[in-house]
N, C-alpha and C positions, 0 to 999 in steps of 0.2 A: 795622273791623279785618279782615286778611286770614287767612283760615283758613291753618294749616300745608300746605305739601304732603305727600301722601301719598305713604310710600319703598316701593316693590314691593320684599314679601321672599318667595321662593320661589315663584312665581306656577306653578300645577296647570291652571287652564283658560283661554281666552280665545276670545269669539265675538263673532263683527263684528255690531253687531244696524242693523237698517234708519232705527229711530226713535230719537229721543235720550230722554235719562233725561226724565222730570217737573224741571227745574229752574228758577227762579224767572226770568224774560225781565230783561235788566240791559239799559239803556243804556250806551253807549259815548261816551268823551267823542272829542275831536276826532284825536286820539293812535291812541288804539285804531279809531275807524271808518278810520284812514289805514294799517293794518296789515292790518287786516282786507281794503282794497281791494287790497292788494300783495298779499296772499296770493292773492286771486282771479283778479291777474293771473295769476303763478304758477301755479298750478294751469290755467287757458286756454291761456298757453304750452306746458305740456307735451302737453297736450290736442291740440294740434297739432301737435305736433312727433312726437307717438310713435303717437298716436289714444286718443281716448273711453275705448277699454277694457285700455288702459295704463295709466289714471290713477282713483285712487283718491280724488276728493276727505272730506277731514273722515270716515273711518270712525268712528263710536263704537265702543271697543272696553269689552266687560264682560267681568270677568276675576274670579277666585276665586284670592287667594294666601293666606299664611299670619297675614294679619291678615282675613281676610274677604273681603266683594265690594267691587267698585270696578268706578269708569270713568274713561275717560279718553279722546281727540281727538287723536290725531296729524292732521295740517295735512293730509298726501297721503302714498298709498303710491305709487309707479311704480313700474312692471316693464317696465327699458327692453328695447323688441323686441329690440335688439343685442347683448343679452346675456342670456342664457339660465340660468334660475334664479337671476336676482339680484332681488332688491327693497329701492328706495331707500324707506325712510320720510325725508321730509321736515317739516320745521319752518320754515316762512315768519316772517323777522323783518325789521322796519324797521333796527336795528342790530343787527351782530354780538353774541350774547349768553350768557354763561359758561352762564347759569341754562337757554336752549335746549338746551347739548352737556349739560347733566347729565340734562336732562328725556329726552331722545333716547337717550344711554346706560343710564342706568336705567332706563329705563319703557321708551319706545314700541319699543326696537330687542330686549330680550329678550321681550317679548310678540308682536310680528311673527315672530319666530321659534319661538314655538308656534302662531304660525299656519299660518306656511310652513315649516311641516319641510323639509330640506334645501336651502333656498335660502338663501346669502349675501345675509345683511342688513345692509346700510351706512343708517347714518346721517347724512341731511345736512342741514344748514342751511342754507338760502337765507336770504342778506340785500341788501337794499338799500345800503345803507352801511356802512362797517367804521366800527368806532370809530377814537379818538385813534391817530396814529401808531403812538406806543410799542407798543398793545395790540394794535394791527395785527400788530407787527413776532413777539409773543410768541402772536399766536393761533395756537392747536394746528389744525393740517393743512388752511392755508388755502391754497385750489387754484382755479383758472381752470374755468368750467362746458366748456370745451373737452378740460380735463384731465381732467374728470370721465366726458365719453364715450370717450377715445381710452384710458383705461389697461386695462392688456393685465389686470392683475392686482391687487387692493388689497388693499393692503397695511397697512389702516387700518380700524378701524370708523364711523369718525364725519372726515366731511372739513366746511369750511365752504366757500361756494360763494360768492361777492361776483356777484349776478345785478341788474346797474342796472336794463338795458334789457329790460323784458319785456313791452313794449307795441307 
């Protein structure tokens, strides 16, 4: 059975640490290791596209809010060069997914922003595939990765990215 998630309520501290917590190594079944390689696309794409030290892969972030401590693993931060004091935290997913924009809205997007005082913090989701049409049609602020570099202004905290090809 799967543990609940943990809801960040008033979060006070957060530090990027080098090494990850003591947690128990889990296997991944075939699902997960095929998410897990998208992501690493992902992250090698940007890695190129912006340089090494634009891209943040897998920070652990250890945080202190008002239920205690905690951790948690946003996917990548990027600081794209062409924009100045912005930082995307992203969430690499295989399909479009409700449970990412919440994880990204709650968690990793108000935590990056006690990190990065004064920078605009968007969150985005990278997916491989959208879902069923319909959900396609009703997904909240789904935009072209082309859109995603040319806008002058967001106007949005959280966009989802439909990124096939990143190989």
């Amino acid at each position: 059975m799967r543990k609940a998630r943990r809801i960040l309520a008033s979060p006070t501290r957060v530090d990027v640490k080098e090494s990850h917590p003591n947690f128990s190594k889990r296997r991944y079944n075939r699902v997960q290791a095929a998410g897990i390689h998208y992501e690493r696309l992902v992250v090698k794409f940007f890695e190129l596209a912006f340089g090494d030290k634009n891209v943040v892969p897998g920070p652990w972030l250890h945080y202190t809010d008002a239920n205690g401590k905690g951790w948690c693993q946003p996917d990548l931060f990027i600081l794209p060069p062409h924009r100045k004091k912005t930082l995307w935290v992203g969430e690499c997913k295989l399909k479009a997914s409700k449970a990412a924009e919440e994880r990204l809205t709650n968690m990793y997007v108000p935590l990056a922003g006690l990190l990065y005082p004064g920078y605009e913090i968007i969150g985005v989701q990278f997916c491989r595939h959208l879902t069923s049409r319909k959900l396609m049609l009703n997904q909240r602020n789904l935009i072209e990765y082309d859109e995603l570099l040319d806008m002058k202004k967001y106007d949005k905290d959280f966009y989802t990215v439909n990124l096939r090809r990143v190989y």
